[in-house]
C-alpha positions as CSV (number, residue, x, y, z in Angstrom):
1,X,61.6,74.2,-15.9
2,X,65.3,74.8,-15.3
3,X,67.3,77.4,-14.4
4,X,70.1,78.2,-16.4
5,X,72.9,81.2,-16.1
6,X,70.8,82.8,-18.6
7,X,68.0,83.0,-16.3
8,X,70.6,84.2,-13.3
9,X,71.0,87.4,-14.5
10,X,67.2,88.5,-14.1
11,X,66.5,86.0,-11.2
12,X,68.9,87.4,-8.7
13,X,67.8,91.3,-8.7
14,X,64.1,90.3,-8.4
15,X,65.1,87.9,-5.8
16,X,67.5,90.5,-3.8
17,X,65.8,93.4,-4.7
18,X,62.4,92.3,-2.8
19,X,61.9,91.3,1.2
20,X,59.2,89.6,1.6
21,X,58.5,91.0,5.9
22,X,55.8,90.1,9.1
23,X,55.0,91.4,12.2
24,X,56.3,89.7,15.1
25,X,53.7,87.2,16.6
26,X,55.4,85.6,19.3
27,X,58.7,82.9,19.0
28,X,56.2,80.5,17.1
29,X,56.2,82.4,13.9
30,X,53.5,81.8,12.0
31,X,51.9,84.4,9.8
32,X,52.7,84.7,6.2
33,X,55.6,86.6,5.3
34,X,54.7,88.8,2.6
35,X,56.9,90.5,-0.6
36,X,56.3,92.4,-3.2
37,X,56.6,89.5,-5.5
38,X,55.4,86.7,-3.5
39,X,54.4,85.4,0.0
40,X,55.8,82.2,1.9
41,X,54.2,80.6,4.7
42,X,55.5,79.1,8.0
43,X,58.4,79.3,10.0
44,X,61.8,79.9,7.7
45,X,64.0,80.8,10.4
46,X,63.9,84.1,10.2
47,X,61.4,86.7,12.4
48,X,61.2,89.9,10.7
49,X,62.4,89.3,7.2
50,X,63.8,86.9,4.9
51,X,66.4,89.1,3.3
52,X,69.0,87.5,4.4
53,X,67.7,83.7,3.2
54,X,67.0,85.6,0.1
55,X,71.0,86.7,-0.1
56,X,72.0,83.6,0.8
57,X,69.9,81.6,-1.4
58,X,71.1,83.5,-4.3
59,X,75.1,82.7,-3.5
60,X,74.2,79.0,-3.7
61,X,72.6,79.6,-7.2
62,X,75.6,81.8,-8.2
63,X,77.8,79.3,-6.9
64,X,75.6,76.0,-8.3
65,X,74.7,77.7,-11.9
66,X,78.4,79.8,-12.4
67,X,80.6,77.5,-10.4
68,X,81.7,81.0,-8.5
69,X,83.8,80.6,-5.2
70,X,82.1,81.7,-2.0
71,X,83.5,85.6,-2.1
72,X,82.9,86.0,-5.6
73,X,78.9,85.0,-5.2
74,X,78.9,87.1,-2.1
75,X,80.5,90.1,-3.8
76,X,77.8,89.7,-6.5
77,X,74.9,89.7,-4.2
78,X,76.3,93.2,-2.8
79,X,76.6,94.8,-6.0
80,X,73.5,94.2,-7.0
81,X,72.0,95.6,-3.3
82,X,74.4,98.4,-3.7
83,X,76.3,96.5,-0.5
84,X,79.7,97.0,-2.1
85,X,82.3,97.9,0.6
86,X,84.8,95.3,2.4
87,X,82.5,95.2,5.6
88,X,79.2,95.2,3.3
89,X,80.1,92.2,1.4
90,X,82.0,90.2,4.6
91,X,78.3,90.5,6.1
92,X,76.8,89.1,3.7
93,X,79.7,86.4,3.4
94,X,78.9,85.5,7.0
95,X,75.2,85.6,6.6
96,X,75.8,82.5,4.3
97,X,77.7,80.6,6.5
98,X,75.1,81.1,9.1
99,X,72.1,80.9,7.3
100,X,73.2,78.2,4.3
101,X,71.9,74.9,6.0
102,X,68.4,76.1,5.9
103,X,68.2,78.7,3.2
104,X,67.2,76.9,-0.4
105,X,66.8,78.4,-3.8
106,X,63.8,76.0,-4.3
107,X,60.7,78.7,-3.1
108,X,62.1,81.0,-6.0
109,X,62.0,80.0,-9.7
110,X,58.6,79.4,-9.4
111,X,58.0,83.1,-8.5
112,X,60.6,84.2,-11.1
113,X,58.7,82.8,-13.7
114,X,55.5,83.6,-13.3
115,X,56.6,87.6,-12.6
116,X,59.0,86.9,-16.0
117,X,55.6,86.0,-17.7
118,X,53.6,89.4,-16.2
119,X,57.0,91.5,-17.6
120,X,56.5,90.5,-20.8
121,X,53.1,90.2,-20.9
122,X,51.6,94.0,-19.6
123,X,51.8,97.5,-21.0
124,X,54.4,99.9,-19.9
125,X,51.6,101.7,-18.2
126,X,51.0,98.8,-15.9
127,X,54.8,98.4,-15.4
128,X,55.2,101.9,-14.1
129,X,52.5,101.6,-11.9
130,X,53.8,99.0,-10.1
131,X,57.2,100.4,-10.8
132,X,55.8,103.7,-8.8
133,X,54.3,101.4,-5.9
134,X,57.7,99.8,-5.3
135,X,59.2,102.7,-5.5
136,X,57.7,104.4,-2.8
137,X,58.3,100.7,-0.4
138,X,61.4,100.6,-1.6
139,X,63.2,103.3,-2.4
140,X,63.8,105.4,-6.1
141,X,67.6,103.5,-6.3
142,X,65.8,99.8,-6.3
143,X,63.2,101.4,-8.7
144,X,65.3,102.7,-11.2
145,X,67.6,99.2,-11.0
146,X,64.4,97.0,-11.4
147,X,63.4,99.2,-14.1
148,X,66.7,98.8,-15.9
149,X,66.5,94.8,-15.1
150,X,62.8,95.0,-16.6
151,X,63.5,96.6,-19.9
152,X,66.4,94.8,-20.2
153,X,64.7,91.2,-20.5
154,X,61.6,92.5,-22.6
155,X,64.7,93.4,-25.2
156,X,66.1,89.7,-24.4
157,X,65.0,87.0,-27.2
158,X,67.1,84.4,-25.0
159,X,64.3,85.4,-22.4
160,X,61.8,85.5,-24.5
161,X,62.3,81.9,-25.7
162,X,62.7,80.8,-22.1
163,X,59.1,82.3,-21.5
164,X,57.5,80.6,-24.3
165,X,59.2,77.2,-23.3
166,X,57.7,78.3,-19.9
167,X,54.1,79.1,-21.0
168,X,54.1,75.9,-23.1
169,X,55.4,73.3,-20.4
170,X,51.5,72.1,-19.3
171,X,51.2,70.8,-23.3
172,X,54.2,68.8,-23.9
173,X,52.8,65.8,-22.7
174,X,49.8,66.4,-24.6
175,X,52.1,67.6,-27.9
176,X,53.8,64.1,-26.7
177,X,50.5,62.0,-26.8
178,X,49.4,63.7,-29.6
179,X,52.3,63.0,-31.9
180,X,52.7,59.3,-30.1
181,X,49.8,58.1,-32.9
182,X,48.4,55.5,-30.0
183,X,45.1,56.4,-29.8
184,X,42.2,54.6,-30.7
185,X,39.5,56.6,-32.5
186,X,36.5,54.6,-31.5
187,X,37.4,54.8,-27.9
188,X,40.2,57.5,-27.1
189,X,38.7,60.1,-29.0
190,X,37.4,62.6,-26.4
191,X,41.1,62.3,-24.8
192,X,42.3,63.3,-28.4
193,X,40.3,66.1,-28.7
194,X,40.7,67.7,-25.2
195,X,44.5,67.3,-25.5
196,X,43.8,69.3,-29.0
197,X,41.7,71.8,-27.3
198,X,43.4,72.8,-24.7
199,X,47.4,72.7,-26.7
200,X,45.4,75.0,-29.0
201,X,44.9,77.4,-26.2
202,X,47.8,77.6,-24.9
203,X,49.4,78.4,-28.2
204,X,46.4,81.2,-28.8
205,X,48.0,82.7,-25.3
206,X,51.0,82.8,-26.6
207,X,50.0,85.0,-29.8
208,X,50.8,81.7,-32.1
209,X,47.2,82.1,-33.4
210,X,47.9,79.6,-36.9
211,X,49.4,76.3,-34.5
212,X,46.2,77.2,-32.1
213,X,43.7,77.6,-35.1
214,X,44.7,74.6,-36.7
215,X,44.7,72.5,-33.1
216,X,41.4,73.6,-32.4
217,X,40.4,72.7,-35.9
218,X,41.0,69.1,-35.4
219,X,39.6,68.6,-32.1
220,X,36.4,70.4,-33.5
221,X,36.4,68.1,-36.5
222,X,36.9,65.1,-33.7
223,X,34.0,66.5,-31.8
224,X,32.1,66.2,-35.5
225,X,32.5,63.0,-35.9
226,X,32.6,61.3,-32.8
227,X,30.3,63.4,-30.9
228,X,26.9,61.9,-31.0
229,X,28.1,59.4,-28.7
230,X,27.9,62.1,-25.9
231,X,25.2,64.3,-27.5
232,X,24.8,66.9,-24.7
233,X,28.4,67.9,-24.4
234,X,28.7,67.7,-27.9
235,X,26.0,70.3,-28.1
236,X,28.4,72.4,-26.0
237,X,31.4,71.6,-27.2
238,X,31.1,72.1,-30.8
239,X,29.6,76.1,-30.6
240,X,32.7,77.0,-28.2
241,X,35.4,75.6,-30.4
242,X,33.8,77.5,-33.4
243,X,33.9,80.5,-31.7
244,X,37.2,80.5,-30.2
245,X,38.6,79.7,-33.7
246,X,36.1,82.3,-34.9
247,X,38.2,84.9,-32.7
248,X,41.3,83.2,-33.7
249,X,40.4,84.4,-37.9
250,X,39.9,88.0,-36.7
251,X,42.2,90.2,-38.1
252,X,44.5,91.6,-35.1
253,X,46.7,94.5,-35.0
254,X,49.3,96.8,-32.7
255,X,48.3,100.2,-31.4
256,X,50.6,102.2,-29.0
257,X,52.7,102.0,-26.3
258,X,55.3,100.3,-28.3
259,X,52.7,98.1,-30.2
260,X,51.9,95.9,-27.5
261,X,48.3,97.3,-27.2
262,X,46.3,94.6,-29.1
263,X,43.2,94.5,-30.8
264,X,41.3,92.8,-33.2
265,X,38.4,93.4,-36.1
């Protein structure tokens, strides 16, 4: 998946707003450099820290996504670490031209989504618990901005979209294979079905329990039919799809913390 400048927003406070750090072991520096948000292994140039690849990643992706000038990206990247004075932001300015041969925005989408997808996915008791263990690494000024950036995307249906797009990306070249028609059922039908099965999850994860219950529908009425040509996994396969459709009928409702408590009768 892409970035886009919709994405930039949210991407560059929880890339700026964490360091990922190491003791020193040595000029070869090896160990794992460890964030909040993520890790990176191996040598990236920089001993201690990676803040300031980290600032000067994000003034290529203001610069690549928003076509900003050098100054303006730089000047963004200190407003949102509070680095707003003259000499603040002409640091951070040089930092990039010292630092932008080797400093790539490439180790953090990846990150950005997966986090994206915890935001949206826990409670608001598990967000201010980690929102309480950042603070106290951090500092109560980056908690209280992170928390603003936090409940700002959960309100975002541009984001939200954008997550499901991201949480459906392993299926579309099974949605694609699916829908091509090119299957033969005498002798693709076990590919037909797994594709079915697992789509059908992925929707389920995504609350879209009607696509899911009708995917895992047809690969269980696949597994009917063709089954007896592989008798023991058929014997297996057919109980767990009933089931997970089973849980699929259940009626499912919203309980507290802003109804995103789940449960199901």
């Amino acid at each position: 998946m892409q970035l886009d400048k919709h994405d930039l927003v949210y991407l560059a406070p929880f890339v700026l707003l964490d360091e990922a750090t190491r003791a020193s072991s040595g000029k070869r520096q090896t160990r794992q450099m460890k964030g909040f948000w993520g890790a990176r292994q191996g040598d990236n140039g920089m001993r201690g820290s990676d803040k300031r690849l980290r600032r000067t990643a994000m003034i290529h992706a203001f610069r690549e996504i928003e076509g900003m000038s050098i100054d303006k990206a730089a000047s963004e990247v200190g407003t949102i670490l509070g680095m707003q004075t003259v000499a603040s932001v002409n640091v951070i300015r040089a930092d990039y031209y010292q630092h932008r041969k080797r400093a790539s925005l490439d180790f953090f989408p990846y990150h950005f989504f997966i986090w994206r997808e915890w935001v949206f996915e826990s409670s608001e008791e598990t967000l201010e618990f980690f929102l309480g263990i950042y603070g106290r690494e951090f500092g109560q000024v980056r908690r209280r901005r992170l928390s603003e950036v936090i409940e700002k995307m959960r309100r975002d249906p541009e984001q939200k979209a954008r997550n499901r797009t991201w949480l459906l990306e392993p299926g579309r070249p099974k949605r694609t294979r699916i829908e091509s028609n090119h299957w033969d059922p005498e002798r693709d039908w076990r590919f037909l079905a797994t594709d079915l099965w697992m789509l059908g999850r992925l929707h389920a994860r995504i609350g879209e329990r009607a696509e899911a219950k009708a995917l895992l529908k047809r690969a269980l009425d696949i597994w009917k039919a063709s089954g007896h040509q592989l008798p023991h996994v058929q014997a297996e396969a057919i109980p767990a799809l009933k089931r997970e459709i089973s849980y699929l009928s259940r009626r499912c409702g919203s309980v507290g913390d802003g109804g995103r408590q789940r449960y199901c009768l």
